[in-house]
KOLBAMAR-992530 format. One line per field, with one value per residue (C-alpha): residue number from 1; x, y, z. Coordinates in nm, 4 decimals. Layout:
BEGIN
k c(NUM,...)
xx c(X,...)
yy c(Y,...)
zz c(Z,...)
This chain:
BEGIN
k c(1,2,3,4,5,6,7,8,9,10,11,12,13,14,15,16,17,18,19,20,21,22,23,24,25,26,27,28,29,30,31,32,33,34,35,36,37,38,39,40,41,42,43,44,45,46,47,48,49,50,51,52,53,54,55,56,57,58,59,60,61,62,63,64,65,66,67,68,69,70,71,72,73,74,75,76,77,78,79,80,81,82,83,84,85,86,87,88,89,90,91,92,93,94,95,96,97,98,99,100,101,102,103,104,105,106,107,108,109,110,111,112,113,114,115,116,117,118,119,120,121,122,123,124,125,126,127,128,129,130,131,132,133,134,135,136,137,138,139,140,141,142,143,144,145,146,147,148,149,150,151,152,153,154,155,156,157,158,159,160,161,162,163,164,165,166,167,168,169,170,171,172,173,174,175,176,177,178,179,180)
xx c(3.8542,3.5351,3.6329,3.3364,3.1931,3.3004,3.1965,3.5510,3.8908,4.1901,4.5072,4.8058,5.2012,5.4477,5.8057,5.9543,5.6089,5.5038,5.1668,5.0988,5.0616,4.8042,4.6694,4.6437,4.4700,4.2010,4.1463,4.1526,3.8795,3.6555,3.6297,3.5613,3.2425,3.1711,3.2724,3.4927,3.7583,3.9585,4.2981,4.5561,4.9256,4.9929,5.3373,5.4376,5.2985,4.9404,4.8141,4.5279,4.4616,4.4469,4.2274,3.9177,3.9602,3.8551,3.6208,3.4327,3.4190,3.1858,3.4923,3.8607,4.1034,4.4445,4.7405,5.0911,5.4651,5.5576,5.8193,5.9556,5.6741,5.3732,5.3489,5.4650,5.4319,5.2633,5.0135,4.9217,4.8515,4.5094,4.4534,4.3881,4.1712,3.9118,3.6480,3.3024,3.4814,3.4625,3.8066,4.0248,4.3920,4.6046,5.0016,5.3312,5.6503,5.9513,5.9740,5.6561,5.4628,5.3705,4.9709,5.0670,5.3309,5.1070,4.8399,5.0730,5.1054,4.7680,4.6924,4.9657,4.8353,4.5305,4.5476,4.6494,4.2593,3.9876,3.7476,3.5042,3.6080,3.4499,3.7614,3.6315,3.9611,4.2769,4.5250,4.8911,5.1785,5.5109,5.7064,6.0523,6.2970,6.5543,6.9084,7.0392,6.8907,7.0764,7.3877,7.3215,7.2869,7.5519,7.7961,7.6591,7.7076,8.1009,8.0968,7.9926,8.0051,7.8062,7.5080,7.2387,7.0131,7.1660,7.1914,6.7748,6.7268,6.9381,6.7477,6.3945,6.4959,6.5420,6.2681,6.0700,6.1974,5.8916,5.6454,5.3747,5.2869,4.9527,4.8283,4.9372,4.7300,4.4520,4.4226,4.4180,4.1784,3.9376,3.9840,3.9006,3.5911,3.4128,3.4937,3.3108)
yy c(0.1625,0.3390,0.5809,0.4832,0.8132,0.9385,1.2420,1.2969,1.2922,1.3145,1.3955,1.5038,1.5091,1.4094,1.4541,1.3627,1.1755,1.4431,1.5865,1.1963,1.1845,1.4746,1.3038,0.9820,1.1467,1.2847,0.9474,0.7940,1.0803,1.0317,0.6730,0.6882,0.8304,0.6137,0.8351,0.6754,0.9151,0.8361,0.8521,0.9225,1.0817,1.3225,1.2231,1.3292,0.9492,1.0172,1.3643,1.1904,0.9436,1.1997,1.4460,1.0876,1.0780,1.4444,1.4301,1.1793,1.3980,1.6447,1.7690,1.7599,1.7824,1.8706,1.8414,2.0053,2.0132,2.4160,2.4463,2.7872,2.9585,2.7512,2.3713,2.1187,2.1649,1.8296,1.9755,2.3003,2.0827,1.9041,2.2362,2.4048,2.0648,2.1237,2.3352,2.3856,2.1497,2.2048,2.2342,2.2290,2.2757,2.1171,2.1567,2.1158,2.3428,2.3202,2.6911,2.7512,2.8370,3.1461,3.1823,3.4423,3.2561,2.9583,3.2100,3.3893,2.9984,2.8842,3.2237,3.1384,2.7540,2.9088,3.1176,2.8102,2.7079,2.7721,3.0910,2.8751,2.6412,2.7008,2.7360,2.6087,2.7345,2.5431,2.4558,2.4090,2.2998,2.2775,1.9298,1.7746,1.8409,1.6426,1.6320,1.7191,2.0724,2.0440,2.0132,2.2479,2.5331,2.4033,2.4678,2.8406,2.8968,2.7355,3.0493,3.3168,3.1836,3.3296,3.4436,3.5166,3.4308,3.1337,3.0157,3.0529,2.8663,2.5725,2.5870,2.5926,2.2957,2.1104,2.2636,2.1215,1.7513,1.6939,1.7873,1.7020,1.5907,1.4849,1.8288,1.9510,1.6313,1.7317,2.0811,2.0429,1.7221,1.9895,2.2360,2.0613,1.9198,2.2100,2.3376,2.0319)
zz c(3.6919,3.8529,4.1186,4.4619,4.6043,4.8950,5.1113,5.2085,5.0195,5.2180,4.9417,5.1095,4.9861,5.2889,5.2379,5.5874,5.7133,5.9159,5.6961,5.6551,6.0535,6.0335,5.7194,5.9342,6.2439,5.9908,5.8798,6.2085,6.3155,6.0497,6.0421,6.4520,6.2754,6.0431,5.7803,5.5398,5.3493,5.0239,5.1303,4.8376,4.8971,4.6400,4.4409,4.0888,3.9873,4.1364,4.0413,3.8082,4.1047,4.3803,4.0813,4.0894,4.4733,4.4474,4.2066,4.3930,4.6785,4.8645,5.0606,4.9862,5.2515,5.1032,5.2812,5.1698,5.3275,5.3553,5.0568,5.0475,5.2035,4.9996,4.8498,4.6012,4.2022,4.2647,4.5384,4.3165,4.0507,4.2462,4.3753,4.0405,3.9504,4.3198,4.1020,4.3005,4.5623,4.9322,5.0176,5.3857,5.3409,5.6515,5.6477,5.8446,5.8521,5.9825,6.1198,6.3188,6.6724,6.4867,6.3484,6.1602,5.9297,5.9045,5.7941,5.5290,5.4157,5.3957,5.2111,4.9140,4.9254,4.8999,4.6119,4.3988,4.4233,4.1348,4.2467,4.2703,4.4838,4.8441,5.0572,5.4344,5.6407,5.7112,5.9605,6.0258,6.2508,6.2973,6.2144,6.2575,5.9663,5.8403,5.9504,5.6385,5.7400,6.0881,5.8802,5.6754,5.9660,6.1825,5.8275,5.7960,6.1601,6.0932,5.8601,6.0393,6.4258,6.7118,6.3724,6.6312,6.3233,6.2483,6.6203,6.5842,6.3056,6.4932,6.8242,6.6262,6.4523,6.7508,6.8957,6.6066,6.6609,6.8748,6.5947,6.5404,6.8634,6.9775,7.0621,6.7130,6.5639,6.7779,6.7081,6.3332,6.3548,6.5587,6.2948,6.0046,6.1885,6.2415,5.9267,5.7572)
């Protein structure tokens, strides 16, 4: 099958559905343009899809899940395929508010790019997590009760139930426009 051109791919991996909301407001953005993106979530199953999208492309807007502190197997694998590609890397994570965490991110992310590969900036934001999370805190707090750390990492993930919200959409839509 013949991959169309498009200016814009938009390959993202979601594991709780929050990067495919930011995914989604790209997409929504775009096309409010007229600019029409190749959408394509990034599972173990569609690596070689996601790599045509990409090829296709002038600019490739990848978009990861934070897993332990960078992304997927799955995700580094079209990374390391975005030679001489434009690329803007958008992400979600449970833990955030902080720039400088989503920076130290977006630099590991990063560094799973080719050299040449023109790396326009990225953006992140904080997203719900699952309550299999929740349950795992509340049992490490059962262990060691009143952890101050602990107690942290259980009001964040509430606080994170609200993510992304429409500001958080909005911010990394704006981003990722004025970097293309």
């Amino acid at each position: 099958m013949e991959t169309k051109h498009s200016d814009i791919a938009i390959l993202y991996n979601s594991n709780s559905g929050n990067t495919r909301m930011v995914a989604e407001a790209l997409e929504r953005s775009l096309a409010g343009d007229g600019t029409q993106a190749a959408v394509v979530e990034i599972t173990a199953e569609s690596v070689a899809r996601a790599a045509e999208a990409a090829a296709a492309a002038d600019a490739v807007l990848v978009g990861f899940w934070c897993d332990k502190g960078s992304c997927t197997d799955e995700v580094a694998q079209v990374l390391s395929g975005l030679s001489g590609k434009r690329v803007f890397l958008f992400g979600t994570a449970g833990f955030g508010g902080a720039p400088a965490y989503f920076e130290r991110i977006l630099s590991a992310v990063r560094t799973k790019l080719p050299e040449d590969a023109t790396y326009l900036g990225g953006a992140m934001c904080q997203g719900k997590m699952g309550q299999g999370v929740l349950a795992r805190y509340e049992a490490m707090l059962a262990e060691k009760p009143g952890d101050a750390r602990i107690t942290s990492m259980i009001d964040n993930f509430h606080a994170a139930l609200g993510h992304p919200d429409e500001a958080d959409l909005a911010a990394i839509v704006r981003a990722a426009r004025v970097a293309l």
